[in-house]
C-alpha positions as CSV (number, residue, x, y, z in Angstrom):
1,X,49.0,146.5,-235.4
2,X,46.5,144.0,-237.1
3,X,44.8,141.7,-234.5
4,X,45.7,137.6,-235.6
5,X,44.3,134.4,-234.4
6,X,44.3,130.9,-234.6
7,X,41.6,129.1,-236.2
8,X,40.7,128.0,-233.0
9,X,40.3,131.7,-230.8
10,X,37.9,132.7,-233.6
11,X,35.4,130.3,-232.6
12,X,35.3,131.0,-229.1
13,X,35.4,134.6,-230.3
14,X,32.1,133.7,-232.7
15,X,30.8,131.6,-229.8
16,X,31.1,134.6,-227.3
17,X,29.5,136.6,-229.6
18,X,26.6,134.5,-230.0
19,X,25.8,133.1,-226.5
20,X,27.3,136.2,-225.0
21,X,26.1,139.6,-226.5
22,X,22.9,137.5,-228.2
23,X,23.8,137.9,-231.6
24,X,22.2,135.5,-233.8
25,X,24.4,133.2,-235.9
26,X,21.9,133.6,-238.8
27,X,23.2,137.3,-238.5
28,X,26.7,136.2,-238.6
29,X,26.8,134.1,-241.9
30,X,24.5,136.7,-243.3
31,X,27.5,139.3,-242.8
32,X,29.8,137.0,-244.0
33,X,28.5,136.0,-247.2
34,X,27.2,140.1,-248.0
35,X,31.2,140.4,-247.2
36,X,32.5,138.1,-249.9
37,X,29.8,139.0,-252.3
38,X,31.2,142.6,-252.0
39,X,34.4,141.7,-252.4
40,X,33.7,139.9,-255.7
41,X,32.3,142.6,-256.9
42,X,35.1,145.1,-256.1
43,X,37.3,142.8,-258.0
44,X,34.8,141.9,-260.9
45,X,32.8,144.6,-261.6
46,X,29.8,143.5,-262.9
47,X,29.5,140.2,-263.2
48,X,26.7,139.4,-266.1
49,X,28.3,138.0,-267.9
50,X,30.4,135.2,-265.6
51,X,29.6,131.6,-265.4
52,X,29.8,131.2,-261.7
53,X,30.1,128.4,-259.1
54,X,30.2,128.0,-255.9
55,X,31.4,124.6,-254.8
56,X,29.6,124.3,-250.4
57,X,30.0,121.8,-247.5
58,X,27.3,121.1,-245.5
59,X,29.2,123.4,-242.6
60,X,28.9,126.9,-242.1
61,X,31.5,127.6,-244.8
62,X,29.2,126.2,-247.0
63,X,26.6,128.2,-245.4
64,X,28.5,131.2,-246.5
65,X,28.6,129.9,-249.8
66,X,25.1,129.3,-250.5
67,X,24.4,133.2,-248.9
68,X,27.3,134.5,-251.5
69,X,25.1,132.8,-253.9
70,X,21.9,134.4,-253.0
71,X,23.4,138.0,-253.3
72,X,25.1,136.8,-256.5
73,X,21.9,135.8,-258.1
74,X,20.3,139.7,-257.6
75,X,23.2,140.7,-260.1
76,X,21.6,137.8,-262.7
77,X,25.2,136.3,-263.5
78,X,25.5,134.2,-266.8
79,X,24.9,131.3,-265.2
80,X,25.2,130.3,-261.4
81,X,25.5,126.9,-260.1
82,X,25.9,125.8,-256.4
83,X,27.6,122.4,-256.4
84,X,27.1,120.7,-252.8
85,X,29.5,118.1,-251.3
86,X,28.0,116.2,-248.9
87,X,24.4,115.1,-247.6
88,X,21.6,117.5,-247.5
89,X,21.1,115.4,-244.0
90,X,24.2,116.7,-242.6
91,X,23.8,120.4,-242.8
92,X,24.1,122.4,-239.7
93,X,21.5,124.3,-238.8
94,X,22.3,127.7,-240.2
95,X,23.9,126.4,-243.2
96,X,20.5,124.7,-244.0
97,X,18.6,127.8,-243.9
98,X,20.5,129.4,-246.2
99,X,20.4,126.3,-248.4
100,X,16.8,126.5,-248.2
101,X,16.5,130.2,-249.0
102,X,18.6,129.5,-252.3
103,X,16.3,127.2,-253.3
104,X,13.4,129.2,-253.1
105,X,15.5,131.9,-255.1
106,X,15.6,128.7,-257.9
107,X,18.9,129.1,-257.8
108,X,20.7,126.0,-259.3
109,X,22.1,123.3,-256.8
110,X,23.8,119.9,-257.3
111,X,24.3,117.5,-255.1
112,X,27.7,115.8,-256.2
113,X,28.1,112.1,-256.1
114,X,31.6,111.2,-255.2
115,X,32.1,107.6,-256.7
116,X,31.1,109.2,-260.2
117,X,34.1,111.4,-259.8
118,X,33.8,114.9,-261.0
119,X,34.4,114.9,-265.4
120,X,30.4,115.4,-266.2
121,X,31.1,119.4,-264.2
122,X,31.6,121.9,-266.8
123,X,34.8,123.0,-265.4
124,X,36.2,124.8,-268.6
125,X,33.1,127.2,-268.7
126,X,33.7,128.4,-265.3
127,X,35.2,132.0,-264.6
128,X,34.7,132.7,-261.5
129,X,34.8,129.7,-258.8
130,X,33.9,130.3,-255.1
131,X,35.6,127.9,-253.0
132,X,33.2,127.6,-249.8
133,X,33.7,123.7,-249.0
134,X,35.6,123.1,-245.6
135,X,37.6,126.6,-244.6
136,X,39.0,125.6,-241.0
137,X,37.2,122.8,-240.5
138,X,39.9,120.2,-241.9
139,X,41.2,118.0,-239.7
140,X,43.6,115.2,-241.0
141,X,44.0,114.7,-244.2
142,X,41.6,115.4,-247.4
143,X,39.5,112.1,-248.7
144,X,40.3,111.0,-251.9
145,X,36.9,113.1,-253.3
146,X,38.1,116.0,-252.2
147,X,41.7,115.8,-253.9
148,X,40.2,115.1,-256.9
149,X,37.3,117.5,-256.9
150,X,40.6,120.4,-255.8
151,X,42.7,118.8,-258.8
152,X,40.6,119.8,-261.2
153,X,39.1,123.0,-260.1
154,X,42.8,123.9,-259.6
155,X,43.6,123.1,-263.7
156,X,40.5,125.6,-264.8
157,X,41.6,129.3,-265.7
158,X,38.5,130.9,-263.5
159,X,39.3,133.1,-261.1
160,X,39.2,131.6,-257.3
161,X,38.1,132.9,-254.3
162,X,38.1,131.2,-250.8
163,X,35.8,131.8,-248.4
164,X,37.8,132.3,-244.9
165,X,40.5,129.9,-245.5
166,X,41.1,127.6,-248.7
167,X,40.0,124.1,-248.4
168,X,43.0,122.3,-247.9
169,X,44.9,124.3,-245.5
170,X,45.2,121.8,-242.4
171,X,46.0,122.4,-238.6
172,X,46.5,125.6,-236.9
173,X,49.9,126.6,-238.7
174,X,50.1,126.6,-242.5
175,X,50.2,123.0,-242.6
176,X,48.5,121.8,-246.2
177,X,47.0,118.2,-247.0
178,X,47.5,116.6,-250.3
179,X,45.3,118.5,-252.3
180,X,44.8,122.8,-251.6
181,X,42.3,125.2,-253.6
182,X,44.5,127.7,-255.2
183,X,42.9,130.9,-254.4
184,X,43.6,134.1,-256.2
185,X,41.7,136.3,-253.5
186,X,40.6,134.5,-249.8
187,X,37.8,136.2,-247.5
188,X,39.1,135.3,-244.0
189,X,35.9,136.7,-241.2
190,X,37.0,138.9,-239.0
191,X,40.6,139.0,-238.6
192,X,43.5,137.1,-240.2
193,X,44.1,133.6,-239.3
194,X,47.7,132.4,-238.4
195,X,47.4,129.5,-240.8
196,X,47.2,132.2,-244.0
197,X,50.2,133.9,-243.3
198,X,52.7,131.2,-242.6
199,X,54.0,128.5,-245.5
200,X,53.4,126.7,-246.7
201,X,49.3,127.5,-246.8
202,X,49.9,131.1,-247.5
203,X,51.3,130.8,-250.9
204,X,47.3,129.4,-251.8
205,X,45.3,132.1,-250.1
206,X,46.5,134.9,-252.9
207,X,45.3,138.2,-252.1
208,X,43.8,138.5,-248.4
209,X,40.8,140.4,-247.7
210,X,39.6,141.0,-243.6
211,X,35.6,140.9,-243.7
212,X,33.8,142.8,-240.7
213,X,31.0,140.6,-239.8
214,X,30.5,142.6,-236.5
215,X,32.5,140.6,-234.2
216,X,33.3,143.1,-231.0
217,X,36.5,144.9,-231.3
218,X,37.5,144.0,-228.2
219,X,37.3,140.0,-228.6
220,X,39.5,141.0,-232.0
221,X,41.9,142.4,-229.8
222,X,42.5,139.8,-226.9
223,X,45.3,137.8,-228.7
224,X,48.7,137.5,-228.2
225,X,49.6,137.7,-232.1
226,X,49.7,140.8,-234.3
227,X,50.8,141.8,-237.6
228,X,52.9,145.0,-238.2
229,X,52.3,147.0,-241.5
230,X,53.7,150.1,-242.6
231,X,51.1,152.5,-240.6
232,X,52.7,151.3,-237.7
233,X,55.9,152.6,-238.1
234,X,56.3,155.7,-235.9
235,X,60.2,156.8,-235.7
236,X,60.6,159.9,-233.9
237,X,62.4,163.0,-235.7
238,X,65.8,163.5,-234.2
239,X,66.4,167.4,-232.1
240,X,67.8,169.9,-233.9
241,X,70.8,169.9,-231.1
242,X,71.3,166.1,-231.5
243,X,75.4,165.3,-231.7
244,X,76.6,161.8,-232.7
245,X,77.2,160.7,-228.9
246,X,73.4,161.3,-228.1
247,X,71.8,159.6,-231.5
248,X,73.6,155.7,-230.4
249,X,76.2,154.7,-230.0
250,X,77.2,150.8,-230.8
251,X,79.8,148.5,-230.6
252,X,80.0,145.6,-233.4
253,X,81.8,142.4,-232.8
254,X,81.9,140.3,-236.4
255,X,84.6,139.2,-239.0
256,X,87.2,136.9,-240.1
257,X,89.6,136.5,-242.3
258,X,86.8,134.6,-244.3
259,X,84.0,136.9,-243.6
260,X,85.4,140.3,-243.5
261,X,82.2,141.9,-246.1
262,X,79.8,140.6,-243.4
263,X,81.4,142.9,-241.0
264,X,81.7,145.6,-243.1
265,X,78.0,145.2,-244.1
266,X,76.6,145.4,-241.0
267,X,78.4,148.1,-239.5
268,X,77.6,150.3,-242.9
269,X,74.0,149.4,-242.1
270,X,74.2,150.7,-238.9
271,X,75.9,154.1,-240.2
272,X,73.1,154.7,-242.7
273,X,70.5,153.7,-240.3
274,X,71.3,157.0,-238.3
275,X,73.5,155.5,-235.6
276,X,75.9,158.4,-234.4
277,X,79.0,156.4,-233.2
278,X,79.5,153.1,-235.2
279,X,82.5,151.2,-234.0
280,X,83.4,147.8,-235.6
281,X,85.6,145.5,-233.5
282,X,87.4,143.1,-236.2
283,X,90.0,140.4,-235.8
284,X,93.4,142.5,-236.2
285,X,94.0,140.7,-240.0
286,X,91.3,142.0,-241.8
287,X,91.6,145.7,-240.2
288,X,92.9,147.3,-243.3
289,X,90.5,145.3,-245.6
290,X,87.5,146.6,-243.5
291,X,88.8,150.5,-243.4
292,X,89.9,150.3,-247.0
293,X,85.6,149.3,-248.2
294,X,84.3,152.7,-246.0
295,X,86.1,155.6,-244.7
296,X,83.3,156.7,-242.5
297,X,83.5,153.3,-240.5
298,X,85.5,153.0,-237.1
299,X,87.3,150.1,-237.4
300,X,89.6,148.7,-234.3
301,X,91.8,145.0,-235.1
302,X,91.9,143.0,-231.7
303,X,93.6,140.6,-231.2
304,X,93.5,137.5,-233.7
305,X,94.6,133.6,-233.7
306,X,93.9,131.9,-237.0
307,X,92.2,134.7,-238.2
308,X,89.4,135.0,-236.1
309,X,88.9,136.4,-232.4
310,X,90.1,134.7,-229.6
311,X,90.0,134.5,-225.6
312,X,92.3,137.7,-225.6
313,X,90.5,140.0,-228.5
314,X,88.0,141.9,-225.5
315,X,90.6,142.7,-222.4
316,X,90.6,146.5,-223.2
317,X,87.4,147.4,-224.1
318,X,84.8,148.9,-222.1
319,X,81.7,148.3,-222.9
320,X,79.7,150.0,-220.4
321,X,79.8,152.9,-222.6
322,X,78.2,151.7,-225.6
323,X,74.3,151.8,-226.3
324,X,74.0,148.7,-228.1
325,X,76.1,145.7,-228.9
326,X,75.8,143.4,-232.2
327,X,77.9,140.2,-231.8
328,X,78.1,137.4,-234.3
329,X,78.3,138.3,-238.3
330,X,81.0,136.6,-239.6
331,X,82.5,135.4,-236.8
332,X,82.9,131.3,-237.5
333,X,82.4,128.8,-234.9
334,X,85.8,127.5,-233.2
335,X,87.8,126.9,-229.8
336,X,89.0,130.5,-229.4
337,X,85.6,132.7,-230.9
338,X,83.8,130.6,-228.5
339,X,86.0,132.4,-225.8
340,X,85.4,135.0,-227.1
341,X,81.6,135.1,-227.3
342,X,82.2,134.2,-223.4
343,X,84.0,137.3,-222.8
344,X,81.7,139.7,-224.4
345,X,78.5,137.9,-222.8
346,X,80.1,138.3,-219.4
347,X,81.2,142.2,-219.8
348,X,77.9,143.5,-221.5
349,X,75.7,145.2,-219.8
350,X,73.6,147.1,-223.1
351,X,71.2,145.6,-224.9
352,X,73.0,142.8,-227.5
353,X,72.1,141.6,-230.5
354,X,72.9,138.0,-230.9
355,X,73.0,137.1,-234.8
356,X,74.6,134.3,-237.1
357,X,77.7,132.2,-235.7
358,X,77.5,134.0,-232.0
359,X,74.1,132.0,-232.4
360,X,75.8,128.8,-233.4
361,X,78.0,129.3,-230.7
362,X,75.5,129.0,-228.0
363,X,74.0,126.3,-229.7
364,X,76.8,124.3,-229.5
365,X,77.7,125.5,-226.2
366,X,75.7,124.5,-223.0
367,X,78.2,126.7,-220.9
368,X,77.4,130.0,-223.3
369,X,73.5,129.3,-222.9
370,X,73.7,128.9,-219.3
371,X,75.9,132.3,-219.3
372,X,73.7,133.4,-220.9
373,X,70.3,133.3,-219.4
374,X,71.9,134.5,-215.8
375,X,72.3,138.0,-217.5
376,X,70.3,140.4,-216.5
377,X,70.8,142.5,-219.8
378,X,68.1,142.9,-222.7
379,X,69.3,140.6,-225.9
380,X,68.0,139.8,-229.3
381,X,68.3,136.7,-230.9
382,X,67.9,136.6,-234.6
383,X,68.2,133.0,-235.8
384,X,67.2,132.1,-239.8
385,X,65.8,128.8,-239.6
386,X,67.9,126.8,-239.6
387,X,69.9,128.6,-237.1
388,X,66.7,128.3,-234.7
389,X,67.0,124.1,-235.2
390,X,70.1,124.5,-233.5
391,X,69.2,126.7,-230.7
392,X,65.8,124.3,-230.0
393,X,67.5,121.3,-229.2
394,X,65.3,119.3,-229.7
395,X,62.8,118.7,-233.2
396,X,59.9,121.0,-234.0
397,X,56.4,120.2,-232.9
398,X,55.0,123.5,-233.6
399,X,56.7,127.0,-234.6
400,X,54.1,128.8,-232.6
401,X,54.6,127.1,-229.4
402,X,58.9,126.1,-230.1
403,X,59.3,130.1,-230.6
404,X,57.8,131.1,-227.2
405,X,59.6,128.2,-225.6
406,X,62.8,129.5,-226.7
407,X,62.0,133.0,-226.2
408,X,61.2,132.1,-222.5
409,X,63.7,129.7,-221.6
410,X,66.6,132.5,-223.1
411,X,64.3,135.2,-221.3
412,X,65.6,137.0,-224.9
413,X,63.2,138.6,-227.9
414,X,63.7,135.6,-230.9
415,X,63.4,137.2,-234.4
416,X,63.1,134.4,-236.6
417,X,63.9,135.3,-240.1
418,X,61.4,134.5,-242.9
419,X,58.2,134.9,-244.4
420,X,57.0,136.1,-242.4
421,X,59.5,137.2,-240.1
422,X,58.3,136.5,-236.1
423,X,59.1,138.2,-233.5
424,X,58.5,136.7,-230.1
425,X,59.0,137.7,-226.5
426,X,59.0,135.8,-223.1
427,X,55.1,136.1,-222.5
428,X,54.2,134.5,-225.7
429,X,53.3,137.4,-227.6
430,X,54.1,137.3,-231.7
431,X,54.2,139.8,-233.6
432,X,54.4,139.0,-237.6
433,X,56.0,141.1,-240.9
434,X,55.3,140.5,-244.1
435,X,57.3,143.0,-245.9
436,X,60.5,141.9,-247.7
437,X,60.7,139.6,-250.7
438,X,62.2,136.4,-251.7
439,X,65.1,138.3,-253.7
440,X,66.4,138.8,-250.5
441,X,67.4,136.0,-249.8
442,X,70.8,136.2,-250.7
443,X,74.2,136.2,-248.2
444,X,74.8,139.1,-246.4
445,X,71.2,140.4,-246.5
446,X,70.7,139.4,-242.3
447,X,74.1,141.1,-241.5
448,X,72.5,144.2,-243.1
449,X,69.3,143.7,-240.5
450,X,71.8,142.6,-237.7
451,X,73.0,146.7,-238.1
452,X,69.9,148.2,-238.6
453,X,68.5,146.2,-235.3
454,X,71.7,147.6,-233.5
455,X,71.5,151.2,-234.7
456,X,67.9,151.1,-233.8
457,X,67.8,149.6,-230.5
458,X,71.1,152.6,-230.2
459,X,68.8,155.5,-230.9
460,X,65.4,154.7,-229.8
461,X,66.1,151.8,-227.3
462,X,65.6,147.8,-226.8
463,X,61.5,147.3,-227.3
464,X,59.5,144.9,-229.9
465,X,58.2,147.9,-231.6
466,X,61.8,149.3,-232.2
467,X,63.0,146.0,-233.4
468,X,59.3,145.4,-235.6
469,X,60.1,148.4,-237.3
470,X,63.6,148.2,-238.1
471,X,62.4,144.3,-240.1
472,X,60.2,146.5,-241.7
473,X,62.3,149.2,-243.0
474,X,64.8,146.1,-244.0
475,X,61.9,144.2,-246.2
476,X,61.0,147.7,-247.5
477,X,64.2,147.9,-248.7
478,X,64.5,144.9,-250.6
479,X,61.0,146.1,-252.2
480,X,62.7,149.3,-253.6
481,X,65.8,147.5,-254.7
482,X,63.7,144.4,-256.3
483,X,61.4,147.0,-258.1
484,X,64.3,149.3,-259.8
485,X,66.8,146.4,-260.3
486,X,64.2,143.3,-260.4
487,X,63.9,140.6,-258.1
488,X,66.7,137.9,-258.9
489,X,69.7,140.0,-259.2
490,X,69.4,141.8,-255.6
491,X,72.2,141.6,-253.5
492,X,73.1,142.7,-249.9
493,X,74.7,146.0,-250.8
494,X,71.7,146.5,-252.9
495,X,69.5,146.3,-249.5
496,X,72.1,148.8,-248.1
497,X,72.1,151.3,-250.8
498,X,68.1,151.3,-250.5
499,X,68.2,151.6,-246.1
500,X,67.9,155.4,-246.4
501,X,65.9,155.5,-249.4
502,X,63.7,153.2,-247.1
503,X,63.3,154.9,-243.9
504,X,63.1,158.3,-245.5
505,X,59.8,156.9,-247.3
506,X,58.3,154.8,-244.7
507,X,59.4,157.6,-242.0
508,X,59.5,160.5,-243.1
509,X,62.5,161.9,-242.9
């Protein structure tokens, strides 16, 4: 998995290596800028005949900038401009040596006056702008220069580029000030930065590119936050004498006589997950609507009172033999499924899976939450976000921090459903996914996850790497269905008919 960090662990991890292994800074920003300058020219080509510029701070971003610039200059560009904001007084040290160096090079720099505002800049000329102002320094909101200066770079047709995090992008989690630069490709150094993967900041970092600038591997690695990509998916190949009572087997609790396709969806995504012995547990009224959408499914009707579960749906099961247990599609929030979720969090001893109304159940329900976190057994919760409101009780300060909270206080793995999708344990460790797409966010798309998690956790057992790869073989699939039947149109049974297709492709087999 790819290393992540906040803003804030990369600059102890560039001041460690600086005071620590004696690297100089000068080194650093050198790497940093060759970095960006390659990556321009990976995407550009040559760039002769590109009207460039490069808009610096008088920090080290802009430090960076005015070292892209130098590099940028060998390649004799069109024309190349360096447009400062700030002071020449108030350059750090490092950025002011590369400031000097450019100037030496007679490369063309500007000092920008901020009452004048910013109409006399050639901005329509421009196509290629290099956005090297702030990065993670912002702190509060943007001045009223800055807004203005972003408005208008943001209404030219150049192609954008931010150097390690678009000016704009404010705080430590994807929080964004008045005004952001747009960015078709950012440059982040050394590893990616929480801030660009969470929204609302990462819909203006466009296409992210990781630059080496030597920083050891092993600072890279000491953080509690990850993200998972497809290489990372490792599902083992099932034995040759494998029979369906050694390859999972699951109990699923879901349904209603409003919800009966949210059942049905999410044991079928269990079945075609690999699961060996799928039962579905519905209320006793929809029994023959559930068997009549899939004759492969095992469907039992309990006991039912107003068309949902109630407090004497659960007497005769035993679930001691199951290998996973998926409670909650479907299931509606009353009087009697709250007995019901009582019951089966009191008899489990598997690994559960938690999902939509059994989550508003323990929201709502200080006696289920208490329950709850005396249990010994492994669970899952998998709240949207809205879902996760609930379970918080109490208003967000900070995803990050409210996530590990919850995580801790349920002593449960959180998977909270998004983009990216996080998944948290008890010791504060994060893992992030970004696969999926926003056609999936249509009804019935988390009850297909909710089976997959459960036929997972079945077959290869209850770990964050189980459960990170079965979100990833669920976004995947919404990939395949978005690019054969386009984005706006996917449904949930689209996501299922594409689960196979999915793992088969991202597996293997």
């Amino acid at each position: 998995m790819k290393p992540v960090h906040l803003p804030e662990s990369m600059k102890d991890i560039d001041k460690k290596t600086i005071e620590g292994l004696g690297v100089e800074s000068k080194c650093l920003m050198e790497m940093a800028g060759y970095s960006i300058y390659k990556e321009i020219l990976s995407e550009k080509g040559n760039v002769d005949s590109e009207n460039i510029a490069i808009f610096c701070g008088t920090g080290n971003n802009g430090g960076d900038g005015f070292v892209v610039a130098r590099w940028l200059s060998f390649r004799k560009p069109k024309d190349l401009n360096i447009y400062v904001m700030g002071n020449e007084e108030k350059f750090t040290q490092d950025a002011r040596y590369n400031y000097e160096l450019a100037k030496k090079l007679g490369i063309k720099i500007l000092f920008l006056d901020e009452e004048l505002g910013f109409d006399y800049l050639p901005f329509d000329d421009f196509t290629i702008i290099i956005d090297a102002l702030l990065g993670t320094g912002v702190k509060g909101s943007l001045r009223s220069s800055f807004c203005l200066l972003l408005g208008q770079i943001n209404n030219t047709n150049a192609w954008k580029i931010a150097v390690d995090m678009p000016t704009g992008i404010n705080g430590e989690e994807g929080a964004v000030s008045d005004a952001v630069f747009n960015a078709d490709m950012t440059v982040t150094m050394g590893a990616l930065k929480i801030p660009l993967i969470l929204p609302p900041a990462r819909e203006y970092a466009g296409k992210i590119k990781i630059a080496d600038i030597g920083f050891p591997e092993k600072f890279l690695k000491d953080t509690p936050f990850s993200l998972f990509e497809s290489d990372d998916v490792a599902i083992p190949k099932r034995s040759p004498q494998a029979h369906k009572y050694s390859v999972g087997k699951i109990a699923i609790f879901a349904g209603s006589s409003t919800y009966s396709g949210a059942a049905v969806l999410t044991a079928s995504a269990a079945l075609q997950s690999g699961c060996g012995m799928v039962r579905l547990f519905v209320p006793d009224c929809i029994e023959s609507i559930c068997k009549s959408f899939n004759p492969s499914l095992l469907v039992h009707g309990l006991h039912s009172t107003n068309g949902t579960f109630d407090g004497k749906s659960i007497s005769d099961i035993e679930l001691e033999h199951y290998d996973s247990i998926i409670a909650g599609p479907g299931l509606t929030v009353s009087t009697e499924t709250e007995y019901f979720l009582n019951d089966v969090l009191s008899l489990a001893s598997c690994p559960l899976v938690i999902d939509a109304d059994a989550l508003n159940l323990v929201a709502a329900s200080n006696d289920l939450r208490e329950l709850l976190k005396k249990k010994d057994y492994k669970r899952l919760l998998t709240p949207h976000r809205g879902e996760f409101r609930k379970l918080l009780a109490k208003d967000e300060i900070s995803i990050i921090r409210d996530i590990q909270d919850l995580s801790s206080e349920l002593d449960a793995i959180i998977l909270l459903k998004g983009m990216p999708t996080m998944l948290a344990n008890k010791d504060g460790k994060i893992i992030f996914t970004e696969a999926g797409n926003q056609g999936m966010a249509t009804a019935g798309s988390g009850d297909v996850l909710a089976g997959l998690l459960g036929s997972f956790i079945a077959q290869f057992g209850f770990s964050e790497k189980v459960i990170a790869e079965s979100i990833y073989i669920h976004g995947h699939a919404g990939n395949m269905a978005a690019s054969e039947l386009g984005m706006l149109g996917i449904t949930s049974s689209d996501i299922l008919d594409f689960l196979s297709k999915s793992i088969k492709e991202i597996a293997g087999w």
